[in-house]
PyMOL Python script that loads the backbone (N, CA, C, O; Angstrom):
from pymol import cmd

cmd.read_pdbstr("""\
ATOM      1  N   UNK A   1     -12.872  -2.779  16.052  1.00  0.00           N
ATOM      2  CA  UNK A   1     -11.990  -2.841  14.894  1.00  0.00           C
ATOM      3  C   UNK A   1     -11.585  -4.309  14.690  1.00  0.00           C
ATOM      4  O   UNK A   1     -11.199  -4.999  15.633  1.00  0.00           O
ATOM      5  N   UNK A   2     -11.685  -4.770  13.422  1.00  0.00           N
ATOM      6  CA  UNK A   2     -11.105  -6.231  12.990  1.00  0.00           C
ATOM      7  C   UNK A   2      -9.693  -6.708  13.210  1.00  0.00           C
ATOM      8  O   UNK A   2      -8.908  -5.998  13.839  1.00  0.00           O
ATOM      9  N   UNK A   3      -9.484  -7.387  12.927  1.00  0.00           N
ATOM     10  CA  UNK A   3      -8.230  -7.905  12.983  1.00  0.00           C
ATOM     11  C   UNK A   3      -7.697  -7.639  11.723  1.00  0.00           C
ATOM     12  O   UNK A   3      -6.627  -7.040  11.830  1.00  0.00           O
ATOM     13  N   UNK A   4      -7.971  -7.816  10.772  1.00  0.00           N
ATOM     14  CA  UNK A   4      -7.854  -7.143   9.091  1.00  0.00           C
ATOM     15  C   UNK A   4      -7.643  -5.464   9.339  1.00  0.00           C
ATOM     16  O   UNK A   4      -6.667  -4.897   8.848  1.00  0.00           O
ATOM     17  N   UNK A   5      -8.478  -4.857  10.008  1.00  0.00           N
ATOM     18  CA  UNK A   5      -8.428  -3.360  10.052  1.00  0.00           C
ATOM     19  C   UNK A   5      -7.299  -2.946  10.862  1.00  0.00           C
ATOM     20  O   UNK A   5      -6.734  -1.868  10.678  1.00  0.00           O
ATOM     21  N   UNK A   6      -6.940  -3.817  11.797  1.00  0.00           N
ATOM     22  CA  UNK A   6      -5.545  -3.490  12.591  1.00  0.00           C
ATOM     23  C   UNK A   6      -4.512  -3.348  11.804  1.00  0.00           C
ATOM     24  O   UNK A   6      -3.637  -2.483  11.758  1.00  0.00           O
ATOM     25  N   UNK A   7      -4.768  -4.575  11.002  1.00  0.00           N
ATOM     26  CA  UNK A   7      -3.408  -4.739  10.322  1.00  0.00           C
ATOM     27  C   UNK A   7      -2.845  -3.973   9.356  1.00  0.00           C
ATOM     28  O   UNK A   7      -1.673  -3.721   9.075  1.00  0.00           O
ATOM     29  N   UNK A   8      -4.251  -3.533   8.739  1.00  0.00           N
ATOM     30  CA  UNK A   8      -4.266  -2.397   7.339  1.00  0.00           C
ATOM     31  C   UNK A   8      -3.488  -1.441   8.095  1.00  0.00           C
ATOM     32  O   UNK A   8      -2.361  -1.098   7.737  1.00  0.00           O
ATOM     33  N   UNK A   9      -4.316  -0.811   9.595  1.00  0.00           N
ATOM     34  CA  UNK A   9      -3.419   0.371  10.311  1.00  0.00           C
ATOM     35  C   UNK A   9      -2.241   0.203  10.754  1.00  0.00           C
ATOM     36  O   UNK A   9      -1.573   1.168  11.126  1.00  0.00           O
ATOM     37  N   UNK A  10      -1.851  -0.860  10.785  1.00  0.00           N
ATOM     38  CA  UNK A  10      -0.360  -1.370  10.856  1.00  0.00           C
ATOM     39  C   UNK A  10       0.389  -0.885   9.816  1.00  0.00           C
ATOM     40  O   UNK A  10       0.997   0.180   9.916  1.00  0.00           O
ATOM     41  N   UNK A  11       0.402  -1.458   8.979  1.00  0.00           N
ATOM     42  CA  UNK A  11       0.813  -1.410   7.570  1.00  0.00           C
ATOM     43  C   UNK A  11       0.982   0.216   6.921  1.00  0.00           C
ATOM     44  O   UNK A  11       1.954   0.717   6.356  1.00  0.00           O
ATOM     45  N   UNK A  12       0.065   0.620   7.141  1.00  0.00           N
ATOM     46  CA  UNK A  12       0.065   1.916   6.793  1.00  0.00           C
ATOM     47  C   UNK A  12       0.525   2.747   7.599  1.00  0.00           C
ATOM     48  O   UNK A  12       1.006   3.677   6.951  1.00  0.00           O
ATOM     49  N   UNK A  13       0.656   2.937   8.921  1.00  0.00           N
ATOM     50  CA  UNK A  13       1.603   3.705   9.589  1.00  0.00           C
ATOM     51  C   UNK A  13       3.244   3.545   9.664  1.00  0.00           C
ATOM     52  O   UNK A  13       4.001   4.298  10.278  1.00  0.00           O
ATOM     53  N   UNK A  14       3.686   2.147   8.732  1.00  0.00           N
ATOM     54  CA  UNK A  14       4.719   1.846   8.626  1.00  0.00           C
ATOM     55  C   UNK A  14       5.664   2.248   7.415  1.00  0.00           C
ATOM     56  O   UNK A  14       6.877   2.156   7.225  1.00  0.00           O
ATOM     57  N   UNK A  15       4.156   2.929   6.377  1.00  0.00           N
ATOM     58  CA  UNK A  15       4.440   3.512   5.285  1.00  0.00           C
ATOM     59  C   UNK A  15       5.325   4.752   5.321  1.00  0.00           C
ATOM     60  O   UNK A  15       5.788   5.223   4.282  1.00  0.00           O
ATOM     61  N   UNK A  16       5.679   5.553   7.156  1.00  0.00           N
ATOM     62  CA  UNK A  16       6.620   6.293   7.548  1.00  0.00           C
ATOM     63  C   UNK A  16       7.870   6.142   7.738  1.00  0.00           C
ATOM     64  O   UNK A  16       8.638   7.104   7.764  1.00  0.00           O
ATOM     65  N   UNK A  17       8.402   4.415   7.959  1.00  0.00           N
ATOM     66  CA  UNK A  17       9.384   4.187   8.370  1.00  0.00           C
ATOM     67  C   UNK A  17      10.239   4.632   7.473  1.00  0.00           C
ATOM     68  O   UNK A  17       9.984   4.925   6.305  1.00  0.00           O
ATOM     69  N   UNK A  18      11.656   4.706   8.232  1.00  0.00           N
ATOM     70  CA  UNK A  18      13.099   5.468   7.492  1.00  0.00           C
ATOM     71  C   UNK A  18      13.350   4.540   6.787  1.00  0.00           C
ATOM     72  O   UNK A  18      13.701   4.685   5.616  1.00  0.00           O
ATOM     73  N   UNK A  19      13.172   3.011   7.564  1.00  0.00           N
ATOM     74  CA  UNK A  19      13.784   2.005   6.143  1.00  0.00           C
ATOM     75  C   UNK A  19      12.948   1.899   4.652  1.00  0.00           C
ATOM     76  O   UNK A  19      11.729   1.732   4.632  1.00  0.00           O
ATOM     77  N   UNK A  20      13.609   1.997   3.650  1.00  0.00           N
ATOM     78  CA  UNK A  20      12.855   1.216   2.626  1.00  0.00           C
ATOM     79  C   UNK A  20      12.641  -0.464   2.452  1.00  0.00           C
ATOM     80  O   UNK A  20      12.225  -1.135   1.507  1.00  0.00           O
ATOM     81  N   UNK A  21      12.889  -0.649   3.154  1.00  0.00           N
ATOM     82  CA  UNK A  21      12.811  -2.350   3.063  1.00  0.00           C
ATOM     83  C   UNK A  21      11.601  -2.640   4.124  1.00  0.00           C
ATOM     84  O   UNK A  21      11.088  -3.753   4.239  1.00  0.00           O
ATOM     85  N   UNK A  22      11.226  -1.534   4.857  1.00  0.00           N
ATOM     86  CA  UNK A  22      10.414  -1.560   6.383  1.00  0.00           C
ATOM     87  C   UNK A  22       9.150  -1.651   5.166  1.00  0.00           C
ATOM     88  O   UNK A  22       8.342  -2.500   4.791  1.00  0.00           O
ATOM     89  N   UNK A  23       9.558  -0.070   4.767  1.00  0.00           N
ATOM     90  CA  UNK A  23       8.046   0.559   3.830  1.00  0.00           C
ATOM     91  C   UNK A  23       7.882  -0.300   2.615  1.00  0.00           C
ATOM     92  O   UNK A  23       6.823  -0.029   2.049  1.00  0.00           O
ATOM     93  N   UNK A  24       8.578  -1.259   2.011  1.00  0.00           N
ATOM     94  CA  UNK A  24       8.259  -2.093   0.648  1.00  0.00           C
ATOM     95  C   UNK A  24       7.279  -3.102   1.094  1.00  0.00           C
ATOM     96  O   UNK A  24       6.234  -3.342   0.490  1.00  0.00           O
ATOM     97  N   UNK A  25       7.809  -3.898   2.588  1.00  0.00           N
ATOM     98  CA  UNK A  25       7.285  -4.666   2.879  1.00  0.00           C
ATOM     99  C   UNK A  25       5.900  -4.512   3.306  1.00  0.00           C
ATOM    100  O   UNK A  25       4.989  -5.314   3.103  1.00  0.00           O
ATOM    101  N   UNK A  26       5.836  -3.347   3.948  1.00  0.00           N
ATOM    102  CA  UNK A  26       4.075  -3.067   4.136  1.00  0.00           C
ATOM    103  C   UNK A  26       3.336  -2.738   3.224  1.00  0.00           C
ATOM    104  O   UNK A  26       2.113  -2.788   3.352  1.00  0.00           O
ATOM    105  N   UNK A  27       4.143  -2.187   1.720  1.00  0.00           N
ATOM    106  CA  UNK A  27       3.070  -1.922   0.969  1.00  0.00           C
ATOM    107  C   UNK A  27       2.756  -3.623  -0.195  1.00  0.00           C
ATOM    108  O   UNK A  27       1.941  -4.021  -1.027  1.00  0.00           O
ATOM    109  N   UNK A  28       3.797  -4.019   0.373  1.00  0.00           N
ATOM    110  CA  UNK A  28       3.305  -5.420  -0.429  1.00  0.00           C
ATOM    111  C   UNK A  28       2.395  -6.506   0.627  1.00  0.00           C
ATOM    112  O   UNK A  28       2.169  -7.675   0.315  1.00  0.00           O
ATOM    113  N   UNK A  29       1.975  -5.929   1.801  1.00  0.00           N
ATOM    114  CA  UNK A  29       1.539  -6.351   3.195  1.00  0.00           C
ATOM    115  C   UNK A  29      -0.124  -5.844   2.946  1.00  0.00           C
ATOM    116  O   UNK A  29      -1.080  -6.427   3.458  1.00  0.00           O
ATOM    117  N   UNK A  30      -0.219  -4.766   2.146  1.00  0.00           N
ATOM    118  CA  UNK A  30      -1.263  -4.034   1.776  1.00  0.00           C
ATOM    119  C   UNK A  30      -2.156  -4.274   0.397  1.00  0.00           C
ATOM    120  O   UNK A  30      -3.288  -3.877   0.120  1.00  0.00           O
ATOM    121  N   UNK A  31      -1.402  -4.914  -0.206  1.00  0.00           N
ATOM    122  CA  UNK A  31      -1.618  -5.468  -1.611  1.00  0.00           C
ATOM    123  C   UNK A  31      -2.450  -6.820  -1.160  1.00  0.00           C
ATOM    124  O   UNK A  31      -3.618  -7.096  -1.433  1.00  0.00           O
ATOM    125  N   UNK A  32      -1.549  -7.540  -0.430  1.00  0.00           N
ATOM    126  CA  UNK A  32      -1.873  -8.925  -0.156  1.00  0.00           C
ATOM    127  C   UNK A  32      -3.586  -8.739   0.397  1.00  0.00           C
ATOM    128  O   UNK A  32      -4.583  -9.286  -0.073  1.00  0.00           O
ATOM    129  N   UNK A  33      -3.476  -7.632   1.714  1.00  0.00           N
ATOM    130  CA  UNK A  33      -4.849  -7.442   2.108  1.00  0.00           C
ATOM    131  C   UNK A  33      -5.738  -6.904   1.294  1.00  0.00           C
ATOM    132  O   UNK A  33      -6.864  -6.719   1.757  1.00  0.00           O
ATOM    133  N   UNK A  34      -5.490  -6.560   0.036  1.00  0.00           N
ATOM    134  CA  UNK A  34      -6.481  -6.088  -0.401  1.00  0.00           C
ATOM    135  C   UNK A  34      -6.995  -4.544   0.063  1.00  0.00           C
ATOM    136  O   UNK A  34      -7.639  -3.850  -0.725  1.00  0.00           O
ATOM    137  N   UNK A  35      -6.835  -4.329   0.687  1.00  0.00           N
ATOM    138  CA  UNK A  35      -6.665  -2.528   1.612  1.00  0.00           C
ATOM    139  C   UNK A  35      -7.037  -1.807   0.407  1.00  0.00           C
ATOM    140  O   UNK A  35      -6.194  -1.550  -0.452  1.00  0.00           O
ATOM    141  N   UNK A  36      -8.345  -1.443   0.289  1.00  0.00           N
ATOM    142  CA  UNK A  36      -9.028  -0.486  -0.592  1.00  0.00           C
ATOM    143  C   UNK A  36      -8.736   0.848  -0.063  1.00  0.00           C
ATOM    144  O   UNK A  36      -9.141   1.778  -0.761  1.00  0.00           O
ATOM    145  N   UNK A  37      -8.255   1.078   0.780  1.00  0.00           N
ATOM    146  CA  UNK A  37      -8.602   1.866   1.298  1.00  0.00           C
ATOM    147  C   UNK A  37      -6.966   2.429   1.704  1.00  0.00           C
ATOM    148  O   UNK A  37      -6.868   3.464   2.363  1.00  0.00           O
ATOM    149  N   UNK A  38      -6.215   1.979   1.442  1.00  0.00           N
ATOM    150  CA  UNK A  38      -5.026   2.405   1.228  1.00  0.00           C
ATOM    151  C   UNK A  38      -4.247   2.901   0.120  1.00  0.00           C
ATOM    152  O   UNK A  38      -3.024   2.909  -0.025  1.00  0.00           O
ATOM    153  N   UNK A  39      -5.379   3.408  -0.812  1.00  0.00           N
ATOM    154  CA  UNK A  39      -5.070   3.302  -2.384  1.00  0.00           C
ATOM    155  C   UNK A  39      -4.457   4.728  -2.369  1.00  0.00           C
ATOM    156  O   UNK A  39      -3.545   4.865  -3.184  1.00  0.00           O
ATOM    157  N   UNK A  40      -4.745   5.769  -1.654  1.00  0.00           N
ATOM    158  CA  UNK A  40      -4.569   7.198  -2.058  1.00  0.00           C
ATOM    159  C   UNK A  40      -3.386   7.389  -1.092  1.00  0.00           C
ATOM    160  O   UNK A  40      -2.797   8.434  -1.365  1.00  0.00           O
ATOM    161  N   UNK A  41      -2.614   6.454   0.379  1.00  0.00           N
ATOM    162  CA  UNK A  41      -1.200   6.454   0.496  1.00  0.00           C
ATOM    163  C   UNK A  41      -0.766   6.105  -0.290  1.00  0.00           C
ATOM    164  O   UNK A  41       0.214   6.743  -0.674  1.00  0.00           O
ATOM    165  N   UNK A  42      -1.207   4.756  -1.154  1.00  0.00           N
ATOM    166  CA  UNK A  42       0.340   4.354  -2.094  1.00  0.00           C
ATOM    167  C   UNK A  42       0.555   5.266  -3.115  1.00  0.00           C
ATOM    168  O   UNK A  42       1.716   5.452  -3.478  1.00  0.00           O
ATOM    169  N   UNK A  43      -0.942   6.257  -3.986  1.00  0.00           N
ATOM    170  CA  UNK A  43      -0.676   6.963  -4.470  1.00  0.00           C
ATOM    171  C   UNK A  43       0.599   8.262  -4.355  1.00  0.00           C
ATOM    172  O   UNK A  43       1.458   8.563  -5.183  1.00  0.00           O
ATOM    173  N   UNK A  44       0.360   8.751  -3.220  1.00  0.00           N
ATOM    174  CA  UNK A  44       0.805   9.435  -2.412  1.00  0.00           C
ATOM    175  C   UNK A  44       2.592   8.800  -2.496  1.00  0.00           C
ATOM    176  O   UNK A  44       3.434   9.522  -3.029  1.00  0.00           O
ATOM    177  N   UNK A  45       2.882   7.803  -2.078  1.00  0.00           N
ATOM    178  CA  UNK A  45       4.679   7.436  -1.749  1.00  0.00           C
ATOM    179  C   UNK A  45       4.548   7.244  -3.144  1.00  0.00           C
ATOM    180  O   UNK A  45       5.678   6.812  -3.375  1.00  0.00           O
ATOM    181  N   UNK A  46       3.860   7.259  -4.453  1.00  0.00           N
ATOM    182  CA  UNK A  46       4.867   6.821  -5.566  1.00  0.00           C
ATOM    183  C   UNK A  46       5.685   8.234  -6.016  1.00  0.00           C
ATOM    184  O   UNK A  46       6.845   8.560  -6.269  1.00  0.00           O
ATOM    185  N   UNK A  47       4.326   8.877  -5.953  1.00  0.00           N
ATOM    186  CA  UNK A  47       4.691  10.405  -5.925  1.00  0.00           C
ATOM    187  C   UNK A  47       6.095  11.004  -5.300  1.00  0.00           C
ATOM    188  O   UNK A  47       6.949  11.700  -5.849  1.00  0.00           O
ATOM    189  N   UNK A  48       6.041  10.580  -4.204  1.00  0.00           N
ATOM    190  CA  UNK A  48       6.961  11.477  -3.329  1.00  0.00           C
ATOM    191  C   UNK A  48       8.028  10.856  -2.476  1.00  0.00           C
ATOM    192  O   UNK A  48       8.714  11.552  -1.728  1.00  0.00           O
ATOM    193  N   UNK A  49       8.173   9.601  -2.573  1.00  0.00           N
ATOM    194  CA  UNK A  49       9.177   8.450  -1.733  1.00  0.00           C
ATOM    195  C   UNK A  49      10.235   8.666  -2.363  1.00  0.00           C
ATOM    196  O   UNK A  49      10.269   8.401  -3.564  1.00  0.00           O
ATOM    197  N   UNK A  50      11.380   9.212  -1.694  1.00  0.00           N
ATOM    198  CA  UNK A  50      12.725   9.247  -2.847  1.00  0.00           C
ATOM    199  C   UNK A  50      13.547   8.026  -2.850  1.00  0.00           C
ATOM    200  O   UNK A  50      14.746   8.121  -3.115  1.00  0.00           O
ATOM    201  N   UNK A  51      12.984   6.831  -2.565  1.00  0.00           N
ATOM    202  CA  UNK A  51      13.561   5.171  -2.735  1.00  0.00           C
ATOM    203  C   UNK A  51      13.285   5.275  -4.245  1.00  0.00           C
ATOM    204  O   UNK A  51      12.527   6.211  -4.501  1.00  0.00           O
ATOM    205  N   UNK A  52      13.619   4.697  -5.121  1.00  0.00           N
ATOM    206  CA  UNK A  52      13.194   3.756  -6.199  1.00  0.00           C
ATOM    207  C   UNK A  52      12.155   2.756  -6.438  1.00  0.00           C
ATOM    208  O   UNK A  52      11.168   2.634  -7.164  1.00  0.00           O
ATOM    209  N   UNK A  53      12.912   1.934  -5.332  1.00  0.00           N
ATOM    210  CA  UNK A  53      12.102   0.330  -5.392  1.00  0.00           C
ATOM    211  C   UNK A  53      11.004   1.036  -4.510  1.00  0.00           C
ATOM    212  O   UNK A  53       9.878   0.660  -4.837  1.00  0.00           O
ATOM    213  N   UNK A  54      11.012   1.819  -3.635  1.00  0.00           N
ATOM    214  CA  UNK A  54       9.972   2.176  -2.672  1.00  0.00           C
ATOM    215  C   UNK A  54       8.741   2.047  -3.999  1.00  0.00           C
ATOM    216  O   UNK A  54       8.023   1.136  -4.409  1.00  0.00           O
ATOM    217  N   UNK A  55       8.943   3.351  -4.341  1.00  0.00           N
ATOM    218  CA  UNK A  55       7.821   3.835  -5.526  1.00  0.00           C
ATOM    219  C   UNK A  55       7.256   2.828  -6.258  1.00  0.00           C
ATOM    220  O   UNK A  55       6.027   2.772  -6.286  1.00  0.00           O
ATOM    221  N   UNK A  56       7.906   2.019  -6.859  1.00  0.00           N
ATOM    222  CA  UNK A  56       7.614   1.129  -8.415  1.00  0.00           C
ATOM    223  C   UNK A  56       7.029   0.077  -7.318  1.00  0.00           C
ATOM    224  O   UNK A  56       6.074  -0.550  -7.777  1.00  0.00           O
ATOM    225  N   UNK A  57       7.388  -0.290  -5.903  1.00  0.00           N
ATOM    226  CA  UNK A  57       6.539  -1.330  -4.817  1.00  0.00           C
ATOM    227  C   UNK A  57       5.153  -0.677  -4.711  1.00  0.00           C
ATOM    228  O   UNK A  57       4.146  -1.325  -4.425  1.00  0.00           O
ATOM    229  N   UNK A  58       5.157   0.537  -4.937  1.00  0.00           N
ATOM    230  CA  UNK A  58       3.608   1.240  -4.517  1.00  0.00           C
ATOM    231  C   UNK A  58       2.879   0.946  -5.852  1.00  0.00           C
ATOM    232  O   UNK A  58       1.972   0.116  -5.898  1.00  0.00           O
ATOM    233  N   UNK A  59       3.326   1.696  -7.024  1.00  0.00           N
ATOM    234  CA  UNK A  59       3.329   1.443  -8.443  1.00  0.00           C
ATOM    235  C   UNK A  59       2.533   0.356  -8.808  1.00  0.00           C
ATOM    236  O   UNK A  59       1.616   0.345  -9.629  1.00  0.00           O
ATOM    237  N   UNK A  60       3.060  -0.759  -7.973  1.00  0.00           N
ATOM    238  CA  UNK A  60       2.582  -2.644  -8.880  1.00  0.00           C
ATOM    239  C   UNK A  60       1.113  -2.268  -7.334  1.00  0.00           C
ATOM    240  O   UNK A  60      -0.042  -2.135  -7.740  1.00  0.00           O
ATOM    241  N   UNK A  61       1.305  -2.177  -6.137  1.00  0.00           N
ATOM    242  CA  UNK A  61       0.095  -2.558  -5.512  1.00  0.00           C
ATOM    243  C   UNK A  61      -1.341  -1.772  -5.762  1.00  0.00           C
ATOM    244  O   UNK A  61      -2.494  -2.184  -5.633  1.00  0.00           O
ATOM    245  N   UNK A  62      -0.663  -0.073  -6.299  1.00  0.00           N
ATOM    246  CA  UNK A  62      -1.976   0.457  -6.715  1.00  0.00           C
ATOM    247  C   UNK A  62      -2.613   0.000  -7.680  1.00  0.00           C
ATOM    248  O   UNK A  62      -3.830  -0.102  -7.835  1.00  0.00           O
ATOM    249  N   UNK A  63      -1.521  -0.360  -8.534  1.00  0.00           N
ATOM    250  CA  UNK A  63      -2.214  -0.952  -9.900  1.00  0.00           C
ATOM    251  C   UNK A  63      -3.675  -2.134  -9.553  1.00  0.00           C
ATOM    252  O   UNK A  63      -4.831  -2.129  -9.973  1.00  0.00           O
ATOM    253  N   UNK A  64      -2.827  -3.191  -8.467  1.00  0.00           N
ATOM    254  CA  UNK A  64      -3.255  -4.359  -8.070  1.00  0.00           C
ATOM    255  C   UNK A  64      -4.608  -3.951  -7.421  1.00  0.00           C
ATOM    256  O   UNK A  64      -5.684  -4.375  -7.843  1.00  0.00           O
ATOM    257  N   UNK A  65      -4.487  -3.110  -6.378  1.00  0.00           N
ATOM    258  CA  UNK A  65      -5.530  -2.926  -5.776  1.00  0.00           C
ATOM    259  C   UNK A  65      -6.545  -1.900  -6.762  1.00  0.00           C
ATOM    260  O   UNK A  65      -7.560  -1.740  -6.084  1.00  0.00           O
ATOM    261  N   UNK A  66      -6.658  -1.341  -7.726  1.00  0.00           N
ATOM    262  CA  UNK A  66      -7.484  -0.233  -8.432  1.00  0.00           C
ATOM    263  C   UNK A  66      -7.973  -1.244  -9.486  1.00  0.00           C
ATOM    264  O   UNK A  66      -9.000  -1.010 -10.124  1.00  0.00           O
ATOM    265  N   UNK A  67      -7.102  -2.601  -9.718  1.00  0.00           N
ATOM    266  CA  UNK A  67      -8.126  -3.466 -10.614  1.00  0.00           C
ATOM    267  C   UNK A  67      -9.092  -4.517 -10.297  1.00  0.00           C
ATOM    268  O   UNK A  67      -9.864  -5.214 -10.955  1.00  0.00           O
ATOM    269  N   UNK A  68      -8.667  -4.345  -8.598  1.00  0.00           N
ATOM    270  CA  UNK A  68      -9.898  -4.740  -7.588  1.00  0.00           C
ATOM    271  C   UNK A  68     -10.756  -4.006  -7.450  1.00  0.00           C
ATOM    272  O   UNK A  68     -11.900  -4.290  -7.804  1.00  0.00           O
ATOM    273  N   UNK A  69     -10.500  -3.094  -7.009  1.00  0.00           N
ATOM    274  CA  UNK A  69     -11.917  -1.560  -6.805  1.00  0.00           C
ATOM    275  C   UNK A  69     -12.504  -1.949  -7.701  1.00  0.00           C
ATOM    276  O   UNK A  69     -13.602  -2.374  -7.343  1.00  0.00           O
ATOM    277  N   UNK A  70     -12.216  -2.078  -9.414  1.00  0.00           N
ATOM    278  CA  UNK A  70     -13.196  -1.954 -10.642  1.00  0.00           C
ATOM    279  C   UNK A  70     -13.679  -3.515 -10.858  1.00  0.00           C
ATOM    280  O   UNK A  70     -14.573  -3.643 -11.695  1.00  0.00           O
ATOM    281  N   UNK A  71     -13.279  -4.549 -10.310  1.00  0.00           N
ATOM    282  CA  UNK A  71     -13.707  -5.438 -10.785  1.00  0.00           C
ATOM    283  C   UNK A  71     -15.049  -5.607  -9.659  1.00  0.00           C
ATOM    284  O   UNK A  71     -16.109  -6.159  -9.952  1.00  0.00           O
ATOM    285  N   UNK A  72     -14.732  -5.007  -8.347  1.00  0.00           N
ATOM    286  CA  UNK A  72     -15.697  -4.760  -7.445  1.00  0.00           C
ATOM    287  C   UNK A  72     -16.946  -4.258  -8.088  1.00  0.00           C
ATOM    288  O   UNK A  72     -17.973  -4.903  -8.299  1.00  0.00           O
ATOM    289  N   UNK A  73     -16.738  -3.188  -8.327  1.00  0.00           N
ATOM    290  CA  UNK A  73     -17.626  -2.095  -9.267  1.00  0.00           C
ATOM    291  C   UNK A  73     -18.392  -3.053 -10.621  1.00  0.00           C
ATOM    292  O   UNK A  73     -19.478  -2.648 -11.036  1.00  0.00           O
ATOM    293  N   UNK A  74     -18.130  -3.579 -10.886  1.00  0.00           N
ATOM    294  CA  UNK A  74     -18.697  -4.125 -12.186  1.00  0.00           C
ATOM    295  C   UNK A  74     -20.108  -5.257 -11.683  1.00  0.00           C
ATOM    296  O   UNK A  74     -20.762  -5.848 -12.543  1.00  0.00           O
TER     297      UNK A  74
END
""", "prot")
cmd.dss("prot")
cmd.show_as("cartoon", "prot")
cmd.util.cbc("prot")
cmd.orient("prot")
């Protein structure tokens, strides 16, 4: 496993924490990496995170990361 792939699994198991300030920061931790592959958790907490800022933090990275997937794709 990479050092990139650690971190993604970092990040994303942190997407549990009780804090919202824990979970904003990893999903903007996830954005930064580029984490394709984290697209269907953030889906997932915009849905169902009862933070605010939690959600609309998932909100801007799916966006970010799904206009990577397609620019990939092209």
């Amino acid at each position: 496993m990479s050092t990139t792939e650690r971190l993604i699994a970092y990040h994303l198991a942190r997407l549990k924490d009780k804090n919202p300030q824990v979970r904003i920061a990893s999903i903007r931790e996830l954005a930064l990496l580029e984490a394709l592959n984290a697209y269907g958790a953030l889906e997932a907490i915009y849905h169902t995170d009862p933070d605010p800022a939690v959600r609309k933090a998932a909100q801007e990275a799916g966006r970010a990361l799904f206009r990577k997937k397609n620019a990939i794709e092209r």
